[in-house]
N, C-alpha and C positions, 0 to 999 in steps of 0.2 A: 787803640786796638780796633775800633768799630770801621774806621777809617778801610782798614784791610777788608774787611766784608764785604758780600755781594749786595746788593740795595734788598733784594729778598729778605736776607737773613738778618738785616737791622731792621727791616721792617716786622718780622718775625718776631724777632727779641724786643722791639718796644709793645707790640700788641702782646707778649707772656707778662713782661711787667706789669700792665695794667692790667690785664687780667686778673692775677694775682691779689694787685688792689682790690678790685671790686671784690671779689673774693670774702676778701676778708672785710670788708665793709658791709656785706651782704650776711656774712656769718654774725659782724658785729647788732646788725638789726634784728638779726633773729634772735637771738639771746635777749637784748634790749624787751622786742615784744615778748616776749616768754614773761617778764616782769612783768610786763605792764598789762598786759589781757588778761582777763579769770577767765582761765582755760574750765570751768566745770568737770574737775577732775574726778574719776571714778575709782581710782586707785589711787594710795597712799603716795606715792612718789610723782604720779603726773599734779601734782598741787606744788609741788616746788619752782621756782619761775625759774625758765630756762631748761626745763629736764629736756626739752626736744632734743634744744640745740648739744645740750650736755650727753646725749644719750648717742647723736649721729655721732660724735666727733670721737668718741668710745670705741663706737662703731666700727665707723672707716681706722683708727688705731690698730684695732682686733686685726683686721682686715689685712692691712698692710705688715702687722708683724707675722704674724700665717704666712701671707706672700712669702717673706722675706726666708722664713724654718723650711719653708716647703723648695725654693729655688736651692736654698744648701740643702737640701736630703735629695733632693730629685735631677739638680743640675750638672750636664754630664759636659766632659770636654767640647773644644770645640771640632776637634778630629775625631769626635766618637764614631762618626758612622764612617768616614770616610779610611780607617786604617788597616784595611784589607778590601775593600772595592779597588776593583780592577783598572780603573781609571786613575787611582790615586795617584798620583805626582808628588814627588818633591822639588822646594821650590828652593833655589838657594837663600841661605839664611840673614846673608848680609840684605838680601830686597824683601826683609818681612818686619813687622810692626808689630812682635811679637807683645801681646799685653797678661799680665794674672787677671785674673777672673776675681774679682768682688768678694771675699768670703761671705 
């Protein structure tokens, strides 16, 4: 499949790969250190090894499941604005790439 691609978009797609690795390699050492340093913790839970790393990844979860509540409560068609503007056109339906929307 790669074969069909522009050299761009293989090139693209092996630098998200490794990315990705690092990524998690890089997450891997911060949990790792969170063990291994005495962090001189002031509160009862920063004394647990790894609470940083346990804490961002909480974190960005929260984050992302938000994202996710608020796109279905807030996300509108994709002909919301255009279906009484004056310009609006229809296009015939056999040249469209009609897709559902992600719940």
């Amino acid at each position: 499949m790669s074969e069909n691609l522009p050299p761009l978009a293989r090139l693209l797609g092996l630098v998200e790969r490794h990315f990705l690795k690092a990524l998690a390699a890089g997450a891997a050492l911060a949990l790792g250190a969170g063990f291994a340093i005495d962090m001189h913790a002031k509160a009862p839970p920063e004394s647990f090894g790894g609470f940083y790393a346990l804490a961002g990844f909480v974190s960005l979860s929260v984050v992302l499941i938000v994202a996710r509540l608020l796109r279905a409560l807030l996300g509108r068609q994709e002909d919301y604005y255009g279906r009484s503007a004056v310009n609006a056109e229809q296009y015939p339906a056999d040249q469209l790439e009609v897709r559902d929307r992600e719940p």
